[in-house]
DOPATOR-599766 format. One record per atom (N, C-alpha, C): residue number from 1; residue in three letters; atom name; x negated, y, z negated. Coordinates in nm, 3 decimals, padded with zeros to 5 digits, always signed. Each point is the difference from the previous one (the first is absolute). Example, Ala and Ser with C-alpha at 12.3 -4.5 7.8 and 13.67 -1.06 7.14 Angstrom:
DOPATOR-599766
<1 'ala' 'N' <-01.319 -00.569 -00.780>>
<1 'ala' 'CA' <+00.089 +00.119 +00.000>>
<1 'ala' 'C' <-00.090 +00.120 +00.000>>
<2 'ser' 'N' <+00.035 +00.105 +00.072>>
<2 'ser' 'CA' <-00.082 +00.119 -00.006>>
<2 'ser' 'C' <+00.077 +00.109 -00.073>>
//
This chain:
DOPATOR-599766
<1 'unk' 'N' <+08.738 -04.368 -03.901>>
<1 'unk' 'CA' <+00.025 +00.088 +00.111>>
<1 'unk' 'C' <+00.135 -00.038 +00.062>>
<2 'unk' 'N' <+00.087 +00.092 +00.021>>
<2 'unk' 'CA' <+00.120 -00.007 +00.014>>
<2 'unk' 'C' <-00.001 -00.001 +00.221>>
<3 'unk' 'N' <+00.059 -00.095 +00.068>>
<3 'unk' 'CA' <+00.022 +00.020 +00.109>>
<3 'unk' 'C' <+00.098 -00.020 +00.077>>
<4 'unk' 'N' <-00.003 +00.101 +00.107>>
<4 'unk' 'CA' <+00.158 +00.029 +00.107>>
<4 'unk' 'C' <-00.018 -00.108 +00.109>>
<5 'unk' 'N' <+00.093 -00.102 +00.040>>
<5 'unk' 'CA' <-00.056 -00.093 +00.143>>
<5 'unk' 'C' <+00.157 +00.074 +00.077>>
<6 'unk' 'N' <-00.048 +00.033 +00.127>>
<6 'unk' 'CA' <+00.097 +00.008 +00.083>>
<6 'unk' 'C' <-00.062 -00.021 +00.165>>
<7 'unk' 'N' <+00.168 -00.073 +00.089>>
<7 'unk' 'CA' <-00.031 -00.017 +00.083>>
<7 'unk' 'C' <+00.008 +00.138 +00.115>>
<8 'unk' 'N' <-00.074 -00.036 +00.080>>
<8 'unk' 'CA' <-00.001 +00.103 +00.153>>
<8 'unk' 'C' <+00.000 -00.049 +00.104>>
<9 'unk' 'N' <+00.142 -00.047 +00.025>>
<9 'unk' 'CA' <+00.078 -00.068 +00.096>>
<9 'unk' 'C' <-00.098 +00.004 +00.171>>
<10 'unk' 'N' <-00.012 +00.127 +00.006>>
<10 'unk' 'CA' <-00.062 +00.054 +00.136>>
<10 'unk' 'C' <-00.153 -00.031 -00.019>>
<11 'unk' 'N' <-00.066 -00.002 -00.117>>
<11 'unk' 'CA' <-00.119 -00.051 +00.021>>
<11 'unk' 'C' <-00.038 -00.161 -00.003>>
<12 'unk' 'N' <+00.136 -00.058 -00.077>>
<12 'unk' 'CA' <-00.039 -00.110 -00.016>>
<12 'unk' 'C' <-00.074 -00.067 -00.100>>
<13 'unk' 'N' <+00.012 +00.075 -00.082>>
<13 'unk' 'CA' <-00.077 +00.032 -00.139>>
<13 'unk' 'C' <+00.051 +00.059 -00.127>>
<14 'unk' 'N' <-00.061 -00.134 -00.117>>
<14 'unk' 'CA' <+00.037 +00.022 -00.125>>
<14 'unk' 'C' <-00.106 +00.066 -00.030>>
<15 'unk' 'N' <+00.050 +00.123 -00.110>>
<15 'unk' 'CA' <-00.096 +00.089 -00.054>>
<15 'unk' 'C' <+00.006 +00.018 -00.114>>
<16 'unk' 'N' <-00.145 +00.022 -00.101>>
<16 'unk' 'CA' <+00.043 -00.011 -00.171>>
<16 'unk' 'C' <-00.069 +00.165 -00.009>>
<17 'unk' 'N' <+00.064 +00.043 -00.098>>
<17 'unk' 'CA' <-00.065 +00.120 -00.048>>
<17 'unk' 'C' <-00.013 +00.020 -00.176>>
<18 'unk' 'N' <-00.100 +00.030 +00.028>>
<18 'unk' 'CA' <-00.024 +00.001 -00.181>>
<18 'unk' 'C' <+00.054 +00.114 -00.003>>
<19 'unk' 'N' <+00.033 +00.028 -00.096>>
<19 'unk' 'CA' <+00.123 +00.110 -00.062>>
<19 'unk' 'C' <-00.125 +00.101 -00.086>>
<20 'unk' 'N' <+00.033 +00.101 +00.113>>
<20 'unk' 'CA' <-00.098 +00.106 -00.085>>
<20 'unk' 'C' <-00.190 +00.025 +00.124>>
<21 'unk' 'N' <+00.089 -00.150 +00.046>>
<21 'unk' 'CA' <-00.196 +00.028 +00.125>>
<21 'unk' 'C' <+00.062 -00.006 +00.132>>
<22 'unk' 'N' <-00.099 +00.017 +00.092>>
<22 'unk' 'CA' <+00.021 -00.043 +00.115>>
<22 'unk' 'C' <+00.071 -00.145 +00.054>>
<23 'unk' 'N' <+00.007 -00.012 +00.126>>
<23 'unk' 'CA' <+00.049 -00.110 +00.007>>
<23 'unk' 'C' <-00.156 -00.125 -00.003>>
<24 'unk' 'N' <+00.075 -00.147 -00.058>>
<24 'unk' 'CA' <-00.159 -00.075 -00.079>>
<24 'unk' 'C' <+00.050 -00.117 +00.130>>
<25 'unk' 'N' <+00.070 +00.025 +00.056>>
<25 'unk' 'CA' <+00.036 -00.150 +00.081>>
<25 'unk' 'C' <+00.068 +00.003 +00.104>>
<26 'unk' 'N' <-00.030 -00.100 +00.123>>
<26 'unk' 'CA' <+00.091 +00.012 +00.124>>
<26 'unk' 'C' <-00.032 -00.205 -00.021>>
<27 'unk' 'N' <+00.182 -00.049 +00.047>>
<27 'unk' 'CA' <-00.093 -00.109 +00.053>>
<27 'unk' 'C' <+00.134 -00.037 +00.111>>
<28 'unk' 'N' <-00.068 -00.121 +00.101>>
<28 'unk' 'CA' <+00.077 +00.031 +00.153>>
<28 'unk' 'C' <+00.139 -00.115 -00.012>>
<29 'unk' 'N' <+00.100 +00.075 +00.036>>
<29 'unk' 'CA' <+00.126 -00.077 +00.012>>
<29 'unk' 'C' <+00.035 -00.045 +00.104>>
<30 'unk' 'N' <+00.087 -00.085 +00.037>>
<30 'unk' 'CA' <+00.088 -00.014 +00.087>>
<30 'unk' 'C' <+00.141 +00.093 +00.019>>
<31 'unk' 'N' <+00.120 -00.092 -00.075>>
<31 'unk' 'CA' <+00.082 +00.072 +00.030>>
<31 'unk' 'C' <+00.070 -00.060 -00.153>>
<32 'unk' 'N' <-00.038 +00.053 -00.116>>
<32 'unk' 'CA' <+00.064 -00.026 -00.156>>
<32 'unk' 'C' <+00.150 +00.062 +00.054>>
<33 'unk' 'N' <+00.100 -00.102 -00.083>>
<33 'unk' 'CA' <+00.142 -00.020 +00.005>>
<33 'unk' 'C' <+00.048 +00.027 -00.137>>
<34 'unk' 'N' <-00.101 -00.057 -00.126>>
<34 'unk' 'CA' <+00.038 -00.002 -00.134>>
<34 'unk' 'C' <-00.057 +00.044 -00.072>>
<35 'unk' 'N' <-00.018 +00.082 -00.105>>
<35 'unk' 'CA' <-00.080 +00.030 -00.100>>
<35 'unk' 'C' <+00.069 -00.020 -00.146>>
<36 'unk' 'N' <-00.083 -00.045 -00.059>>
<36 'unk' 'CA' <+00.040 +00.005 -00.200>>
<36 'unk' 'C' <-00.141 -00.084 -00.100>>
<37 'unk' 'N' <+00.047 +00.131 -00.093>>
<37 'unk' 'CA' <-00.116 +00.058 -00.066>>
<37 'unk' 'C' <+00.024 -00.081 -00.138>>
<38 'unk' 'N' <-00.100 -00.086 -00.044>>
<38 'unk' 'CA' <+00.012 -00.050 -00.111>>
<38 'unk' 'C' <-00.102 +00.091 -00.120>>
<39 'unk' 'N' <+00.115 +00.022 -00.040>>
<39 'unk' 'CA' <+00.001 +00.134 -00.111>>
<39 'unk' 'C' <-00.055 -00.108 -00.154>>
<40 'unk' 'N' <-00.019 -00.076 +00.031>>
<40 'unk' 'CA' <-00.060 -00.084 -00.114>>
<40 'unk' 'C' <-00.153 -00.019 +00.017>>
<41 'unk' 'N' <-00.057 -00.049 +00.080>>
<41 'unk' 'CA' <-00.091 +00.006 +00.070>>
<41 'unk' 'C' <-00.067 +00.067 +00.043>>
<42 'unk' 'N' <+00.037 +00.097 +00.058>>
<42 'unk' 'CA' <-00.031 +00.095 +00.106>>
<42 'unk' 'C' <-00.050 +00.000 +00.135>>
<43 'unk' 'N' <+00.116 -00.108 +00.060>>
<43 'unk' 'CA' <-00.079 -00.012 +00.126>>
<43 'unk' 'C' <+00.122 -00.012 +00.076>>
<44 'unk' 'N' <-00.056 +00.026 +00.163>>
<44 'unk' 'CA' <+00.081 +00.036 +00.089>>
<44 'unk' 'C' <+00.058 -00.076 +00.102>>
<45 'unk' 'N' <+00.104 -00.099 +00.015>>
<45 'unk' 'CA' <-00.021 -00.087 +00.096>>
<45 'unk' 'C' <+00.127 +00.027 +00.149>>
<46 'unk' 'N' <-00.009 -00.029 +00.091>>
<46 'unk' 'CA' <+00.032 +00.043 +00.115>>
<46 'unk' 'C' <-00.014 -00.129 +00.091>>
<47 'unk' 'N' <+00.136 +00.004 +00.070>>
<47 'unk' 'CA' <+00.039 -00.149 +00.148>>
<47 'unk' 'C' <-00.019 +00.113 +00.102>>
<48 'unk' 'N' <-00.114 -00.080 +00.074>>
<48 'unk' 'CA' <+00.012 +00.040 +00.131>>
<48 'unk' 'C' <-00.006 -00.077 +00.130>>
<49 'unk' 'N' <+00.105 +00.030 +00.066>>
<49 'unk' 'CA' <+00.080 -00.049 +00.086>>
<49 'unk' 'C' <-00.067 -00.079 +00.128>>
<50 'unk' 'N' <-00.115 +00.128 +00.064>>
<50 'unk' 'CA' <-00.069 -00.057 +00.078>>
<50 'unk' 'C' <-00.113 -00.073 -00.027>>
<51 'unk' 'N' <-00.051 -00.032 -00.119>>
<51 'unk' 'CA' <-00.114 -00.076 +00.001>>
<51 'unk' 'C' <+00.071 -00.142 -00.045>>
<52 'unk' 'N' <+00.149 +00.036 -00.096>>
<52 'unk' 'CA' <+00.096 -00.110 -00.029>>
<52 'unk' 'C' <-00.105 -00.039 -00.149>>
<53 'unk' 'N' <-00.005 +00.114 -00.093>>
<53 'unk' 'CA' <-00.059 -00.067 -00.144>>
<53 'unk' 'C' <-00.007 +00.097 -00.066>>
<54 'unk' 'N' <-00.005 +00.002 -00.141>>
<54 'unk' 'CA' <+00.059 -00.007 -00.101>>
<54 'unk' 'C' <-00.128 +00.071 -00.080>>
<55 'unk' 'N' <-00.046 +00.124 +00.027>>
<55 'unk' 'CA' <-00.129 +00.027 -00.090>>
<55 'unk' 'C' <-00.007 +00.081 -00.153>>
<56 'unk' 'N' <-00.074 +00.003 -00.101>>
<56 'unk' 'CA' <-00.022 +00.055 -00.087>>
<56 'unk' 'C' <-00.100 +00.105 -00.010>>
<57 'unk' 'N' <-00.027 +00.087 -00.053>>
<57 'unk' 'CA' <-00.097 +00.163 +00.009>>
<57 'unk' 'C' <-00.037 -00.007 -00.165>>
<58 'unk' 'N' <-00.068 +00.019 -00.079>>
<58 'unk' 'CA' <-00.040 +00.060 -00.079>>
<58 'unk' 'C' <-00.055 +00.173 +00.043>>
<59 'unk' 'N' <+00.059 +00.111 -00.048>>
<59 'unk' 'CA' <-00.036 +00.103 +00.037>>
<59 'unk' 'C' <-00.142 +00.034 -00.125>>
<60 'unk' 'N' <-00.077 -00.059 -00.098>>
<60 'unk' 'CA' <-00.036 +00.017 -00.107>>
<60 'unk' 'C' <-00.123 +00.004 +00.051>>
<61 'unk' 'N' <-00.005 -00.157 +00.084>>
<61 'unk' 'CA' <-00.132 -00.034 +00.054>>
<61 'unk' 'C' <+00.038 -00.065 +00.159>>
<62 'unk' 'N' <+00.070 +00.069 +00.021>>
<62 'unk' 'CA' <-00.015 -00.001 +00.174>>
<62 'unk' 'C' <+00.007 -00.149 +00.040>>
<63 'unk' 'N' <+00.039 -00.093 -00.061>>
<63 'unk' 'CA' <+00.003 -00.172 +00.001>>
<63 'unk' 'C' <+00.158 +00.013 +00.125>>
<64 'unk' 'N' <-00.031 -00.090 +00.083>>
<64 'unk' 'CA' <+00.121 -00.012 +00.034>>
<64 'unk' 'C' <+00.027 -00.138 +00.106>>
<65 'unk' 'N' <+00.097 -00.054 -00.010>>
<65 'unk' 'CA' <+00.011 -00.140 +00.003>>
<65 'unk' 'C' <+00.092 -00.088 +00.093>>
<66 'unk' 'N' <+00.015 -00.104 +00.078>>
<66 'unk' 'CA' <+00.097 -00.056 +00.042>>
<66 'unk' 'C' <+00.045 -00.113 -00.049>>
<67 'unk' 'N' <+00.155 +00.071 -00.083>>
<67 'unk' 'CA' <+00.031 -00.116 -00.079>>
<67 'unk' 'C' <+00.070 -00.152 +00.064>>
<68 'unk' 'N' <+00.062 +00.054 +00.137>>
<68 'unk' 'CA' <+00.025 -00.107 +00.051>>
<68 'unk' 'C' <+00.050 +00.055 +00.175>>
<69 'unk' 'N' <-00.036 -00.106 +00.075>>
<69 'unk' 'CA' <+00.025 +00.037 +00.124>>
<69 'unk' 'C' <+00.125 -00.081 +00.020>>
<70 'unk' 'N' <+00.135 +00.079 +00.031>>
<70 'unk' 'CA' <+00.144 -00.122 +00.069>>
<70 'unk' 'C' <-00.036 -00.052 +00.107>>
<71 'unk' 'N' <-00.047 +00.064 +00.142>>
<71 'unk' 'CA' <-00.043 -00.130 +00.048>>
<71 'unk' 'C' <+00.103 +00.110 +00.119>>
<72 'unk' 'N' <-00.035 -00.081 +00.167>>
<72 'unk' 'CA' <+00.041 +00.098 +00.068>>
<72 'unk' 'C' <+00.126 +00.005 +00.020>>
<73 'unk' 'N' <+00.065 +00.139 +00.046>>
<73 'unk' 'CA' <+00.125 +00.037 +00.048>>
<73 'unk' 'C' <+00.116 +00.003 -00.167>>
<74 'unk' 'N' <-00.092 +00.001 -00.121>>
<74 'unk' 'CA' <+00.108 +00.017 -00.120>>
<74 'unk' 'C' <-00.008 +00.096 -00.037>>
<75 'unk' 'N' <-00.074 +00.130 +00.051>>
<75 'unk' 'CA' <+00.071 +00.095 -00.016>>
<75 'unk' 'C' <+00.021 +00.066 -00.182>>
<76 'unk' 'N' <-00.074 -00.028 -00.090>>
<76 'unk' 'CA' <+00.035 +00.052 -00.160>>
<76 'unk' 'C' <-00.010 +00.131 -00.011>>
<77 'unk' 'N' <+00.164 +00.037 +00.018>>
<77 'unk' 'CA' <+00.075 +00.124 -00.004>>
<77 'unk' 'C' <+00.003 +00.056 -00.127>>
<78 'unk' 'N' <+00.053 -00.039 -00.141>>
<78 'unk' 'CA' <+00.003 +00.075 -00.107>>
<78 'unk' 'C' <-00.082 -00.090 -00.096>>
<79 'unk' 'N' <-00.005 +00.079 -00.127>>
<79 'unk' 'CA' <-00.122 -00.109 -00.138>>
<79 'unk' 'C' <+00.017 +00.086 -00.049>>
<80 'unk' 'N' <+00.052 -00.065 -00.151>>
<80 'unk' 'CA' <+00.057 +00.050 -00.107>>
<80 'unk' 'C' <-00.102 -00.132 -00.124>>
<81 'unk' 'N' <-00.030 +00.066 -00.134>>
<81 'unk' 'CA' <-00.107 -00.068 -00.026>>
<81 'unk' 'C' <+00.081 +00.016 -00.188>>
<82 'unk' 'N' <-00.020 -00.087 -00.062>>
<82 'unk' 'CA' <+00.037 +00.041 -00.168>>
<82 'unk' 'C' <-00.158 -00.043 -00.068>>
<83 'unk' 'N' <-00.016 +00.102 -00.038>>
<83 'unk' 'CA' <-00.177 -00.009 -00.089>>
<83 'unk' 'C' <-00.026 -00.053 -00.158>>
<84 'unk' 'N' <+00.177 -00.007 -00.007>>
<84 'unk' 'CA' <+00.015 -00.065 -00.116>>
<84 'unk' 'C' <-00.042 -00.131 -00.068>>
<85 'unk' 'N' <+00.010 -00.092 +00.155>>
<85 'unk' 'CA' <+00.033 -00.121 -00.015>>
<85 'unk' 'C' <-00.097 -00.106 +00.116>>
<86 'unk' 'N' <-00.089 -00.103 -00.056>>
<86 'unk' 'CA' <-00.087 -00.042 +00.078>>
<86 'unk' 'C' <+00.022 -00.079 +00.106>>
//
């Protein structure tokens, strides 16, 4: 199953849509700064600013994760990811 994740700034919320259905997912944000999509994988990961961490989404099975918290006032503005390489 092929799926769309996008953010909605004003709701505050990342959203997945299966391609072809309704929407299959809401889940609650802060304020995401970064997004990139590991096209190897297929998963979605995103820095956000106000919680200050670093999370991962599986849109497949709705898994979604905190890969690491910076810790307060750091702020992780952009994340750029290579899926190539471990």
């Amino acid at each position: 199953m092929r799926s769309l994740c996008f953010v909605i700034v004003e709701r505050l919320a990342l959203e997945s849509l299966a391609l072809g259905n309704k929407c299959s997912g809401k889940y609650c944000m802060i304020n995401i700064e970064g997004l990139a999509w590991d096209w190897v994988n297929e998963k979605l990961y995103w820095s956000d600013i106000c919680a200050d961490d670093v999370e991962v989404f599986d849109p497949e099975t709705a898994y979604r994760k905190v890969l690491v918290n910076t810790g307060p006032d750091s702020d992780p503005r952009g994340i750029v990811l290579d899926p190539t390489t471990r």
